[in-house]
C-alpha positions as CSV (number, residue, x, y, z in Angstrom):
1,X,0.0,0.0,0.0
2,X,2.9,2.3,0.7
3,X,3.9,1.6,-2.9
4,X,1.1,3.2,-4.4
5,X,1.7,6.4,-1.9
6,X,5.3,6.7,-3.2
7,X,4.3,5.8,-6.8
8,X,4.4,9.2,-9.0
9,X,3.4,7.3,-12.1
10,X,0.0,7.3,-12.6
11,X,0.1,4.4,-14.7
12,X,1.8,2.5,-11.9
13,X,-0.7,3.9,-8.8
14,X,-3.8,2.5,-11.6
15,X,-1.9,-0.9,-11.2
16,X,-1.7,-1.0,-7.6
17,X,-5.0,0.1,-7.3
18,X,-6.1,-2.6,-9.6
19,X,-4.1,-5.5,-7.8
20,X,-6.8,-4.6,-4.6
21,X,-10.1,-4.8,-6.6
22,X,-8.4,-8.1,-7.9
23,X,-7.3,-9.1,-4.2
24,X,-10.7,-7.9,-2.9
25,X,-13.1,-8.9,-5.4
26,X,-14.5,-12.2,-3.9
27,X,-15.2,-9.9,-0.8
28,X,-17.2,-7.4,-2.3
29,X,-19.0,-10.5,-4.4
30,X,-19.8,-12.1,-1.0
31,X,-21.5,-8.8,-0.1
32,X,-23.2,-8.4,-3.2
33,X,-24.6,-12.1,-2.9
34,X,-25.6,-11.4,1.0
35,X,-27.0,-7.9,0.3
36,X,-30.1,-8.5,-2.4
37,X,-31.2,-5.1,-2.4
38,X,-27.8,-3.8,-2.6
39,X,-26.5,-4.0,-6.8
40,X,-23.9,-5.2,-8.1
41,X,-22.4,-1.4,-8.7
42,X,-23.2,-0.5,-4.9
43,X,-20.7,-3.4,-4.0
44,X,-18.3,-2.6,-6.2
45,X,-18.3,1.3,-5.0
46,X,-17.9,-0.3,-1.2
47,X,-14.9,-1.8,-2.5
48,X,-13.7,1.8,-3.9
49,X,-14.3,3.5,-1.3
50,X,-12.7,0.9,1.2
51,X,-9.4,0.9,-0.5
52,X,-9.0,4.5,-1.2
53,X,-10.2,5.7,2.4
54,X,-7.6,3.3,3.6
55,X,-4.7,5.1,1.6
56,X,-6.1,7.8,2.4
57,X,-5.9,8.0,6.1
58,X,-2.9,4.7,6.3
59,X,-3.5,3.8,9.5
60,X,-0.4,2.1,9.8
61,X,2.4,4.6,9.4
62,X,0.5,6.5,12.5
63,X,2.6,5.7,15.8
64,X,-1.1,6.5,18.1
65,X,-2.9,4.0,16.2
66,X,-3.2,0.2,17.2
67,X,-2.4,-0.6,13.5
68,X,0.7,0.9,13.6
69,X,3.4,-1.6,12.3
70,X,0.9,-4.4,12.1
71,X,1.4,-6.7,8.7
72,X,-2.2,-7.5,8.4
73,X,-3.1,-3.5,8.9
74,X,-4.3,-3.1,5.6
75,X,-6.6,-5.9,5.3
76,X,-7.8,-5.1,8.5
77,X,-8.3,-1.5,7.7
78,X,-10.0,-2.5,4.2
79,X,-12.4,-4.8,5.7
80,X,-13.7,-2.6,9.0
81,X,-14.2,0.2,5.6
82,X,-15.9,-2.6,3.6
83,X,-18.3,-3.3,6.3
84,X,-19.0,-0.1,7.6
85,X,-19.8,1.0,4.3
86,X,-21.8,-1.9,4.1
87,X,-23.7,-1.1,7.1
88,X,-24.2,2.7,6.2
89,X,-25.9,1.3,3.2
90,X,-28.9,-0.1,4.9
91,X,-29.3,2.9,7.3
């Protein structure tokens, strides 16, 4: 995730960005099969919105955080964002 940070290349940061929607996908397809009055699109925008709120805010380079220099932080921090968008959904 730092990677796509540093990256300067904008065809590079579209790669990296594409790698997570890869990674992610069978996540935001378990949502979309869970969630029927939730489409196909609304999952897939969860799954935007999760990755780029987690580069966004990178949870893990912050020292007062409890993510801080955990290996797993990003998929935590991707999921928690998946689900809580999830959840805003139906409110």
């Amino acid at each position: 995730m730092d990677g796509y940070m540093k990256e300067k290349d904008t065809l590079y940061s579209n790669y990296y960005i594409s790698a997570l929607i890869c990674k992610y996908w069978k996540d935001m397809c378990r949502y979309a099969y869970k969630n029927k009055n939730a489409t196909t699109e609304d999952c897939y925008n969860w799954l935007i919105n999760s990755i780029l709120t987690t580069i966004k805010y990178s949870a893990w380079n912050n020292k007062d955080n409890l993510l801080y220099n955990d290996p797993n932080a990003v998929d935590k921090s991707i999921h928690v964002v998946l689900k809580s968008n999830r959840d805003y959904f139906y409110i």
